[in-house]
C-alpha positions, 0 to 999 in steps of 0.5 A: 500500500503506498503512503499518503497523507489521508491515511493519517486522518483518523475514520471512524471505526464500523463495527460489522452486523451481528449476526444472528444468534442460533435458536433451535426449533425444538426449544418449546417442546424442550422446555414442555417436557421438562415441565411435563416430565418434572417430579417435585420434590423427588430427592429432599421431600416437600418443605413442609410436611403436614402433622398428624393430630396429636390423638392420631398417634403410632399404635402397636401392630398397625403397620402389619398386613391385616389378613381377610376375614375368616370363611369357611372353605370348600374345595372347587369340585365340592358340587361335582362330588358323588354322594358320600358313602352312607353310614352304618347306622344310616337306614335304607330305604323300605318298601321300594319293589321293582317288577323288572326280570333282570335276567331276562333283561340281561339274556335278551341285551347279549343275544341281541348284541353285536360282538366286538370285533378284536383288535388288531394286534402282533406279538413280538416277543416270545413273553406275549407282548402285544402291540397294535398292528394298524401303525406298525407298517406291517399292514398294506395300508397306502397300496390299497389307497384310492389312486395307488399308482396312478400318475397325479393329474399335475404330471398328466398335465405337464405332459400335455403340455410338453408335447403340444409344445414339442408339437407346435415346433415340430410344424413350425419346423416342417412349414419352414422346411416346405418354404425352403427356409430351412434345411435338415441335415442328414445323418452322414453330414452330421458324422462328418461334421463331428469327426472334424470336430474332434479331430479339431479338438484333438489337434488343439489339445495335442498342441496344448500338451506341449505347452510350456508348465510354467506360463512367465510370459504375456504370450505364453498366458494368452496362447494357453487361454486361447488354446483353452477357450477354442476346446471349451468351445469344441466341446460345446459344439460336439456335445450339442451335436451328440445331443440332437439327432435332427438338426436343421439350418436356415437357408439365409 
């Protein structure tokens, strides 16, 4: 800065504006739950705490729990209970007769009964230990099942599916082959184009053979990745060729 006689007269000094002091917008809720969430006197108690009366004093055993009053008790099954068995001086009654033929009645009632059929069951020890027969899986339960060996609905459907499908390609394929567009080969073709395949397969991998173990240079990595790729590929084409007897190419 150059020198210059204004500069020594004195100026009056601006202060900068104040800026504004920060204030945050939770300070209302701040303040309301403080208020809200203040317990008084928590920790010291109340200034002033209000006496009892003088006749309103202390007494012997009036800070003990007081137990309710006594009742008789009775068990919560009380009213389902059969009746008790009567005494020996207890007298029974007299003079109650019955014309009912019990044994006739009893004849009757097992003529006309239906016999229990047995269980089912199988021993298994020499000592005549018995055990239900029906969940041991000695019993043909599942072969005499509804439907046993049928094939469920779901499959018969996925069937159908699969050869309408393989249906609609095959006309597709056969309209393409009427126009000309397409073209099966036959059987010797598809021969001679996998042999050459694996003769292919098998001149690269005898080359690969005599590769060098140790790869320490840029070109050495690259041909044997090269070389690797080329019979991933040829192993593709062959399997695909193994795979599928019909094979048609488009006439483009």
């Amino acid at each position: 800065m150059s020198e210059s006689i204004y500069n020594l007269i004195p100026r009056e000094e601006i202060q900068p504006p104040k800026e504004r002091r920060y204030e945050s917008k939770f300070k209302t809720n701040v303040k309301t739950e403080l208020k809200t969430n203040k317990s008084p006197s928590k920790t010291m108690g109340p200034a002033k705490v209000d006496l009892r009366p003088s006749g309103e004093f202390l007494t012997k055993h009036s800070k003990e729990p007081k137990l309710p009053e006594l009742s008789k008790f009775s068990y919560p099954d009380e009213g389902k209970r059969k009746p008790t068995v009567p005494k020996q001086k207890d007298k029974p009654l007299m003079g109650i007769k019955s014309n009912k033929d019990f044994v006739k009645t009893n004849a009757v009632e097992n003529i006309m009964s239906v016999p229990k059929k047995p269980a089912a069951n199988f021993v298994d020890t020499t000592y005549g230990s018995t055990h239900p027969l029906d969940p041991s899986g000695l019993m043909p339960k599942y072969v005499k099942k509804k439907g046993y060996g049928e094939t469920p609905k779901y499959l018969q459907d996925r069937k159908e599916d699969m050869d309408r499908a393989q249906d609609e390609y095959d006309e597709y394929v056969r309209e393409h082959h009427r126009r000309g567009a397409m073209k099966q080969l036959t059987e010797a073709e598809r021969g001679t184009i996998l042999d050459g395949l694996k003769q292919n397969w098998a001149a690269i991998h005898h080359d690969y053979q005599g590769l060098s173990v140790v790869t320490d240079t840029a070109p050495k990595k690259m041909r044997k990745e090269r070389m690797e790729a080329e019979m991933k590929q040829l192993e593709r084409d062959i399997e695909m060729l193994e795979k599928h007897t019909a094979i048609y190419i488009g006439n483009y």
